[in-house]
VOPAGU-2260 file (C-alpha; in pm, 1 decimal, decimal comma):
REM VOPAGU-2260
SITE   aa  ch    i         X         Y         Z
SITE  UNK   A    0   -1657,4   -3180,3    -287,0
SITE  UNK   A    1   -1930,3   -3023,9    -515,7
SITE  UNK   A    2   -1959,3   -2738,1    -227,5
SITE  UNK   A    3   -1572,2   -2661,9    -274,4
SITE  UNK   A    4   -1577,5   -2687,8    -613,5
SITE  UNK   A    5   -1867,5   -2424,2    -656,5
SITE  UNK   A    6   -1674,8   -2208,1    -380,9
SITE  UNK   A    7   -1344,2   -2238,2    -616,5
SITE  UNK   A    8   -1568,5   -2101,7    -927,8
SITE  UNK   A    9   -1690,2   -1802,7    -765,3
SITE  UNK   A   10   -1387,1   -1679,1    -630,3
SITE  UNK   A   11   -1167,1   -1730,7    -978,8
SITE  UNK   A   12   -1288,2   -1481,0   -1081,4
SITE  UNK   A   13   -1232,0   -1258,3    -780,1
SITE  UNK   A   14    -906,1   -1347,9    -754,9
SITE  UNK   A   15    -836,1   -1354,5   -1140,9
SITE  UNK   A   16    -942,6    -916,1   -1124,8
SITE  UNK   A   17    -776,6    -895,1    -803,8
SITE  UNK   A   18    -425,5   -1015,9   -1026,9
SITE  UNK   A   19    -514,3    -839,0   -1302,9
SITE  UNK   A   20    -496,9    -495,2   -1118,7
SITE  UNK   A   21    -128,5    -549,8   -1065,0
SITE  UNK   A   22     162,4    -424,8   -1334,6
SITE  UNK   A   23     259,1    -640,1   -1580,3
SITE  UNK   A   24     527,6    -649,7   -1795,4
SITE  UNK   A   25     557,8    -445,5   -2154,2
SITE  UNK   A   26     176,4    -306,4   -2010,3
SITE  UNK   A   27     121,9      -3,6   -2203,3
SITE  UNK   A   28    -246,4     151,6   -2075,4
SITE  UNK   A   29    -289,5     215,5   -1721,0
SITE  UNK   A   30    -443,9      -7,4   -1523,3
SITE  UNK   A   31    -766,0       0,3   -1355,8
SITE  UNK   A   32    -701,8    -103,7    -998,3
SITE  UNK   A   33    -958,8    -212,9    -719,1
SITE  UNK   A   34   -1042,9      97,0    -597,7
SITE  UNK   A   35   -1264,7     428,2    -675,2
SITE  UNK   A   36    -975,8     623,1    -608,6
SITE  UNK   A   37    -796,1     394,1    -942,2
SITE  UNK   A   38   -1110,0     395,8   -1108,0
SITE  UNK   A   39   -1147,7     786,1   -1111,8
SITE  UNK   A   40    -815,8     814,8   -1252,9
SITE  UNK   A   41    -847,9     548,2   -1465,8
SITE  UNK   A   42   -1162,7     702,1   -1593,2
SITE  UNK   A   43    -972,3    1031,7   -1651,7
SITE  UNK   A   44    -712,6     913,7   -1856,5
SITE  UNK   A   45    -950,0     706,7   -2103,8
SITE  UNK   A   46   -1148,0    1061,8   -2172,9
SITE  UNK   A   47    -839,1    1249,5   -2194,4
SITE  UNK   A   48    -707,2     953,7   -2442,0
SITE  UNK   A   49    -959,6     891,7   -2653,3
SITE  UNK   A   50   -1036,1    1291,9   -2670,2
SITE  UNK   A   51    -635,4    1313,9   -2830,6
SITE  UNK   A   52    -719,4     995,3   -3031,7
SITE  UNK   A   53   -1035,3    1225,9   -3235,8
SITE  UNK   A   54    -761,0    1542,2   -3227,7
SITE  UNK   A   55    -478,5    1314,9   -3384,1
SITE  UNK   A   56    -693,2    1147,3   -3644,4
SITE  UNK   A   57    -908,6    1501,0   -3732,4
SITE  UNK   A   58    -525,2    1657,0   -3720,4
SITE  UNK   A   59    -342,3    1376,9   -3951,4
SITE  UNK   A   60    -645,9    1304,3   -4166,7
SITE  UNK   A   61    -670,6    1636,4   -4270,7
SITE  UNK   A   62    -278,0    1664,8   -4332,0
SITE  UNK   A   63    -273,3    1334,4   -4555,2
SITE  UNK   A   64    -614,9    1479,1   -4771,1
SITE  UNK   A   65    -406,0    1795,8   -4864,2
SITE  UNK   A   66     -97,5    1643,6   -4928,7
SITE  UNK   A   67    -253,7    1368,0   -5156,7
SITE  UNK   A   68    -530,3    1595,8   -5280,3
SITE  UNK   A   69    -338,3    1929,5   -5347,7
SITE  UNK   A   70      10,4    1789,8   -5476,1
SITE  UNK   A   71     244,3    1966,1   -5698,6
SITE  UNK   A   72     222,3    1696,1   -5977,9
SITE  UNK   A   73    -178,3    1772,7   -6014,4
SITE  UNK   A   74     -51,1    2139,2   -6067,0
SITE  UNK   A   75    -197,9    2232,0   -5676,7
SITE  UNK   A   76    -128,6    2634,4   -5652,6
SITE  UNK   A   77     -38,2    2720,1   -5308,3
SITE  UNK   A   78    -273,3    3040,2   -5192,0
SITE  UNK   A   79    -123,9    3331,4   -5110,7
SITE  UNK   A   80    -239,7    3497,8   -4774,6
SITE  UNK   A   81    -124,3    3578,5   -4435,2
SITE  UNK   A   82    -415,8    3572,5   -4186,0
SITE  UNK   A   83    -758,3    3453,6   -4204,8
SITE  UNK   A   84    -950,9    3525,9   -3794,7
SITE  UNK   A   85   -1201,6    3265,7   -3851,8
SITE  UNK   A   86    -946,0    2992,1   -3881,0
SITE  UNK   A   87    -780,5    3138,6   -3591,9
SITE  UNK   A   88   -1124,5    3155,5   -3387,0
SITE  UNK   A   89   -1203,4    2784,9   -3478,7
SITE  UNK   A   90    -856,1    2612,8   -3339,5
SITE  UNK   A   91    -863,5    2914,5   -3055,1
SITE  UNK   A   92   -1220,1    2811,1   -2915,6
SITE  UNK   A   93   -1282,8    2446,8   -2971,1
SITE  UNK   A   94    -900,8    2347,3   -2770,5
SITE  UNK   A   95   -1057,9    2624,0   -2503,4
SITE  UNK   A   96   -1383,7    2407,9   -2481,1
SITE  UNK   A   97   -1278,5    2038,5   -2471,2
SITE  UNK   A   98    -971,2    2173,6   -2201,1
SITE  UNK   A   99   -1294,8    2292,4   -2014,1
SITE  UNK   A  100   -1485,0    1944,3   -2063,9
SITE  UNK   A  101   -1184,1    1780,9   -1960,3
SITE  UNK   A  102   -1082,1    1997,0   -1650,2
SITE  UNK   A  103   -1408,1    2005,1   -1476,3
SITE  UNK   A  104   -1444,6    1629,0   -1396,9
SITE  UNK   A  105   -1061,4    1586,1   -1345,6
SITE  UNK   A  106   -1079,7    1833,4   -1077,2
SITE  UNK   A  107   -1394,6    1682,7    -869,1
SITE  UNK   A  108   -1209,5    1410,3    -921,6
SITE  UNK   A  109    -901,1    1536,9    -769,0
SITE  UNK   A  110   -1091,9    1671,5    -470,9
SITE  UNK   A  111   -1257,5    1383,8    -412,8
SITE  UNK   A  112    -916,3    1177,3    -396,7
SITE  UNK   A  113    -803,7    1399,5    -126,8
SITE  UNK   A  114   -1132,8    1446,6      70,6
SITE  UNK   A  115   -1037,6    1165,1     411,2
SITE  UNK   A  116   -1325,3    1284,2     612,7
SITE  UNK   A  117   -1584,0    1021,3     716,2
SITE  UNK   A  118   -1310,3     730,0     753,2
SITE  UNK   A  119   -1362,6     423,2     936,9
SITE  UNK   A  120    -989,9     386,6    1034,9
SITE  UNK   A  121    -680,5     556,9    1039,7
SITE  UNK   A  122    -257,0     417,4     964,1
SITE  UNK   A  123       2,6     600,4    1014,5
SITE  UNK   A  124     287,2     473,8     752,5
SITE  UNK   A  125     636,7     540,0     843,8
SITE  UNK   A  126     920,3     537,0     583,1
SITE  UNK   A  127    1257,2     392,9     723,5
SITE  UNK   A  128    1620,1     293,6     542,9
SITE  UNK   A  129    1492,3      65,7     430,1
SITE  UNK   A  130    1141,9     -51,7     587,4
SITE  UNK   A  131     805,4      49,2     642,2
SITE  UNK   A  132     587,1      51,3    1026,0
SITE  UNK   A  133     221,0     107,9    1000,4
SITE  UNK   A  134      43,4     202,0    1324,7
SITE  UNK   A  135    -336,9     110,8    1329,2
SITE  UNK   A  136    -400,1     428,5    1538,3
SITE  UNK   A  137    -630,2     397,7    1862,8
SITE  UNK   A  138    -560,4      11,7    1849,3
SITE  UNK   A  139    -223,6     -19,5    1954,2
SITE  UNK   A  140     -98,9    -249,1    1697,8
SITE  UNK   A  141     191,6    -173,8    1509,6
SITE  UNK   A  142     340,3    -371,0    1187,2
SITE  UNK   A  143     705,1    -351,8    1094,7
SITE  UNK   A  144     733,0    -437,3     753,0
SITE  UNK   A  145    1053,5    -507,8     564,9
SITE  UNK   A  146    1162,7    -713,4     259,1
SITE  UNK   A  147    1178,6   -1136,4     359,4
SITE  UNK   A  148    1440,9   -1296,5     471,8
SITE  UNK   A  149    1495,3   -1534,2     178,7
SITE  UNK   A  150    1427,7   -1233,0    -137,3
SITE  UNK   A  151    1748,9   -1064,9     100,2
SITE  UNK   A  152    1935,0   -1363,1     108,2
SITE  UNK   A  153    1888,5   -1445,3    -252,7
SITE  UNK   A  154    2000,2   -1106,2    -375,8
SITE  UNK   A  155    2317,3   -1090,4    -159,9
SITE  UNK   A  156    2440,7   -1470,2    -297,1
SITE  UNK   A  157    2666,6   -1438,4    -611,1
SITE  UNK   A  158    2573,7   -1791,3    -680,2
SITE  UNK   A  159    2206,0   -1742,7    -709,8
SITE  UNK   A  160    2017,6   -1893,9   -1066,0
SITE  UNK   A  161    1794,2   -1775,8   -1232,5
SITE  UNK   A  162    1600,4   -2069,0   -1150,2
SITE  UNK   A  163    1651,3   -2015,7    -795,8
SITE  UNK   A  164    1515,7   -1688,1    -845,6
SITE  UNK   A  165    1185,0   -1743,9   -1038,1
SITE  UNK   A  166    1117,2   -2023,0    -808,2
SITE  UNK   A  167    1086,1   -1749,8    -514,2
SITE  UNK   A  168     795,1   -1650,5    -671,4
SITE  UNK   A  169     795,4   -1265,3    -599,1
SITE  UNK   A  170    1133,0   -1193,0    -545,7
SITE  UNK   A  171    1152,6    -831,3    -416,0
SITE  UNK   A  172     830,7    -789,2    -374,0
SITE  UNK   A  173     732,5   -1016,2     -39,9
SITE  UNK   A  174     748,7    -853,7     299,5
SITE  UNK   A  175     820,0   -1084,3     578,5
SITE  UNK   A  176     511,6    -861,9     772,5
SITE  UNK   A  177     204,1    -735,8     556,6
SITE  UNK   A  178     -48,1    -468,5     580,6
SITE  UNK   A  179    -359,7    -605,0     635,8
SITE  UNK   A  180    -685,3    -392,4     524,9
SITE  UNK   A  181   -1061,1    -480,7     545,8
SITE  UNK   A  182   -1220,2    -404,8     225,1
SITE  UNK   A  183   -1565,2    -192,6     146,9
SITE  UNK   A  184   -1398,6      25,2     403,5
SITE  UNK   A  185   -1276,4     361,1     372,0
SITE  UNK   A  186    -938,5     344,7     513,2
SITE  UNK   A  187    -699,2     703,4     605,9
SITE  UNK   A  188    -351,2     715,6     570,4
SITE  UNK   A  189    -127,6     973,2     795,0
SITE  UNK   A  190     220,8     925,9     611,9
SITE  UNK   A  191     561,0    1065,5     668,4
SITE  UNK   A  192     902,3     943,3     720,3
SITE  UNK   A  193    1191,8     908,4    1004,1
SITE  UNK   A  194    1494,4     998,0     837,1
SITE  UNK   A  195    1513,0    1096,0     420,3
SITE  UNK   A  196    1237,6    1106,4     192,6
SITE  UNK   A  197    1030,0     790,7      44,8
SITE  UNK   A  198     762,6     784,4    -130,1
SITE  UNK   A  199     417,5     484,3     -62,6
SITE  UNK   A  200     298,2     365,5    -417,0
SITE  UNK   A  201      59,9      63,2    -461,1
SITE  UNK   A  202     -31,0      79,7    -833,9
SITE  UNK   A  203    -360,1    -102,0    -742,0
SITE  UNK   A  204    -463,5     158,4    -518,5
SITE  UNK   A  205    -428,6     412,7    -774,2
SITE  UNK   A  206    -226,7     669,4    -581,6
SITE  UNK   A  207     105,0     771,0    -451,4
SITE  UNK   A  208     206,4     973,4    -150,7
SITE  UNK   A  209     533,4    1077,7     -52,7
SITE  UNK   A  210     692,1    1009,9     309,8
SITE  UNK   A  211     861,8    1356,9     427,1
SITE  UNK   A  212    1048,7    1357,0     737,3
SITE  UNK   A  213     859,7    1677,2     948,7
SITE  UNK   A  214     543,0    1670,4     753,5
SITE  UNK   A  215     243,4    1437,1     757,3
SITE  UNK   A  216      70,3    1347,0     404,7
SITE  UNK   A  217    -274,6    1217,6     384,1
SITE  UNK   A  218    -412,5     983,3     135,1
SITE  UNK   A  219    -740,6     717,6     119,1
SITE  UNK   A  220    -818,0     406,1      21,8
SITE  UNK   A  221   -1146,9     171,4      -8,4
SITE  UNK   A  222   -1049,8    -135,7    -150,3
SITE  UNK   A  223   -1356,7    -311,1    -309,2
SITE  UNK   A  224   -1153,3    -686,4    -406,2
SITE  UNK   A  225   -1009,4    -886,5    -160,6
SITE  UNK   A  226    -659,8    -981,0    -281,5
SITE  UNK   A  227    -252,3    -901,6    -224,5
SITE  UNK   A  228    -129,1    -563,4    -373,1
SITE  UNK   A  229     213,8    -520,7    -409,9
SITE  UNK   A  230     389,8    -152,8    -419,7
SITE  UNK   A  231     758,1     -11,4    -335,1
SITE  UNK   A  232     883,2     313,7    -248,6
SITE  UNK   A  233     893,6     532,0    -519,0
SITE  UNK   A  234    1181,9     763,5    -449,0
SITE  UNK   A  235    1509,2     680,9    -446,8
SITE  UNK   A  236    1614,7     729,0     -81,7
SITE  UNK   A  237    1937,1     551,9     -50,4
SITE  UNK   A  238    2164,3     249,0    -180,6
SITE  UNK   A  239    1932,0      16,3     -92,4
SITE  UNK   A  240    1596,0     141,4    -241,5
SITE  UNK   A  241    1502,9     -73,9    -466,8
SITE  UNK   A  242    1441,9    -325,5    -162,1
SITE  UNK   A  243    1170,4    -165,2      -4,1
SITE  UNK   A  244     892,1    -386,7    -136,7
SITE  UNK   A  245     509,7    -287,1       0,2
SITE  UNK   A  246     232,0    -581,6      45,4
SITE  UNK   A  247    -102,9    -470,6      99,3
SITE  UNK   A  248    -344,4    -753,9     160,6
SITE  UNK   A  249    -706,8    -681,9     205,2
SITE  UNK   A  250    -982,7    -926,9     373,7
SITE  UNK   A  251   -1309,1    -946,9     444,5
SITE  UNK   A  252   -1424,5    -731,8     730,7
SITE  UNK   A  253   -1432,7    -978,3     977,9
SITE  UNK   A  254   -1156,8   -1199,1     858,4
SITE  UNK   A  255    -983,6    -825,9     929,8
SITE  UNK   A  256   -1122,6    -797,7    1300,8
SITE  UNK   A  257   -1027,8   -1115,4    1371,6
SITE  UNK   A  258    -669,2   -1059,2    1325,0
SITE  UNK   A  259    -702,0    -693,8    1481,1
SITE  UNK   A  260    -745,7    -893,3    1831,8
SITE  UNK   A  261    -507,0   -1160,5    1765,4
SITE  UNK   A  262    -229,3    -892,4    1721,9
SITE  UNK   A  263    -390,5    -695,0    2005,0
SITE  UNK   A  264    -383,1    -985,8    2235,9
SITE  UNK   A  265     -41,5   -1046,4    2127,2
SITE  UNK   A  266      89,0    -725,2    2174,5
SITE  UNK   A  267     -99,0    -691,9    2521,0
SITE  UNK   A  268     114,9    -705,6    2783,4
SITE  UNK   A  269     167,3    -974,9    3031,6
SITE  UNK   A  270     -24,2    -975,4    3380,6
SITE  UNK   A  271     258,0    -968,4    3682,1
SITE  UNK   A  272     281,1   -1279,2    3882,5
SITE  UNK   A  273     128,3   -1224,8    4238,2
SITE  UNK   A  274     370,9   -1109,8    4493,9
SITE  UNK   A  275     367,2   -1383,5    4765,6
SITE  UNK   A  276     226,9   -1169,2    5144,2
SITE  UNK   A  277     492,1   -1060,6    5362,3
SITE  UNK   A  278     405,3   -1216,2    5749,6
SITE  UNK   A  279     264,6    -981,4    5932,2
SITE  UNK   A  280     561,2    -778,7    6200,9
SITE  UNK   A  281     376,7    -923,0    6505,9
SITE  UNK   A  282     396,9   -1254,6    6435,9
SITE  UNK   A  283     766,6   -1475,5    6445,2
SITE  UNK   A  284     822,5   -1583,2    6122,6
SITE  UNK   A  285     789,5   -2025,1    6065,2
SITE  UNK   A  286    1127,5   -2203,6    6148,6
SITE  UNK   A  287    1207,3   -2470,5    5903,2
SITE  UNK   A  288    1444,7   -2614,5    6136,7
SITE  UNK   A  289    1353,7   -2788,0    6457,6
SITE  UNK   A  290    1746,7   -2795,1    6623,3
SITE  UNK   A  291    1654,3   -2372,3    6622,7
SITE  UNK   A  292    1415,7   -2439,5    6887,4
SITE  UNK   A  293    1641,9   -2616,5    7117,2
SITE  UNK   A  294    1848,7   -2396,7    7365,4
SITE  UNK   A  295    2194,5   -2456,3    7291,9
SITE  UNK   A  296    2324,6   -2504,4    7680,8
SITE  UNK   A  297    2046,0   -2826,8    7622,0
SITE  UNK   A  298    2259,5   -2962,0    7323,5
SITE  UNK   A  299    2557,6   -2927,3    7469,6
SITE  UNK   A  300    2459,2   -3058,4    7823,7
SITE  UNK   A  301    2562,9   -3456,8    7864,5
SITE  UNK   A  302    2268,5   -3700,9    7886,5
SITE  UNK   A  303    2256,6   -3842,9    8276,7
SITE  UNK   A  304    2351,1   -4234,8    8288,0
């Protein structure tokens, strides 16, 4: 009991940051995520932030000192001129350097969120009206993923509550097959599409890629907390869009391998049943019946009294 309960601590909080990474409702800063990719961009658009914050309150403080300091009613005399270069130096060459402070870790950034070289596993993802198949290439295991049976059935019943409804948990948003990732592992994605365009978004990952029938996209991913990510296609490809829920869960390495080879061994196909050996031409083949053996002039001969 005291072993579970210990177990149960340590992974709260896990699972607490692996929750936290998902959207939630009226957020208004972006969210971190669970992986470097998230985390760079995260990172990017704090600096970015907090560098308009110091611009705004330089900006605005500045505007409410004149217009307080330099009214009318204090008998404030507007000057009179038309051009002064040093002003125009100052607010020319200080939005020049911070653009340059900002741009130059943005774009190794930005590299590094496309670089997919030295991957330890490649999926394919393949948008469909209105599902997703991920192919763990070289393993030949292949997930068709679409939204569950019961989130469909709910959202074609007129009848439906909205008790019904909340009680479903994440209607929507569960897949009746997820993807299943191993985490500290950098994972490649291949993605296009079979038929219009779609578009593979997991806020928790911290990117998007769109799915383009033709072409082939690359993204990558190294999830660093175990947990379930939810996504959904982000672009509108068809009536039915907004019931293309994604479900990434990600597991320990080998909790990972070990369902690689139960799919594999599912997937595998069955051995033949041996073919039974023909008799050989120079042999008669067994009779089953003994009356085949018996001339029939015998049988029909009468028995001698």
């Amino acid at each position: 009991m005291r072993c579970a309960l210990v177990a149960l601590a340590m992974s709260a909080p896990v699972t607490a940051l692996a929750q936290s990474a998902d959207p939630h409702r009226w957020q208004l800063n972006m969210g971190r995520g669970v992986t470097s990719t998230a985390q760079h961009a995260y990172d990017a658009h704090m600096f970015a932030l907090w560098v308009c914050v110091a611009i705004g309150l330089i900006v605005f403080g500045a505007m409410a000192y004149a217009m307080f300091a330099f009214r009318k009613s204090k008998g404030a005399v507007a000057a009179q001129f038309s051009h002064n270069t040093m002003a125009e130096v100052i607010w020319t060459v200080i939005p020049v350097i911070l653009l340059v402070i900002m741009a130059i870790p943005a774009t190794q950034k930005l590299i590094a969120m496309y670089d997919t070289r030295d991957s330890a596993m490649t999926v394919k993802v393949t948008g469909y009206q209105w599902m997703w198949t991920y192919e763990y290439m070289g393993e030949d295991v292949t997930i068709v993923s679409r939204l569950d049976r019961e989130s469909d059935r709910l959202r074609q019943d007129p009848s439906v509550t909205r008790a019904q409804l909340e009680a479903h948990g994440n209607y929507l948003l569960e897949v009746d097959n997820e993807l299943v990732l191993p985490v500290d592992t950098k994972v490649r994605f291949v993605i296009t599409a079979d038929d219009v365009i779609h578009s593979w978004w997991v806020p928790a990952l911290g990117w998007k890629q769109d799915a383009i029938p033709g072409i082939i996209n690359e993204a990558w991913t190294e999830i660093t907390v175990p947990g379930v990510y939810r996504g959904q296609c982000a672009e509108l490809c068809g009536k039915d869009h907004a019931f293309m829920p994604i479900v990434v869960r990600a597991v320990p390495r080998e909790e990972f391998d070990g369902w690689l080879a139960a799919e594999k061994a599912a997937n595998a196909p069955q051995p033949a049943a041996p073919a039974v050996p023909a008799a050989p031409a120079d042999e008669p083949a067994a009779d089953t019946d003994a009356t085949a053996r018996i001339p029939a002039e015998t049988i029909a001969a009468p028995v001698a009294g």
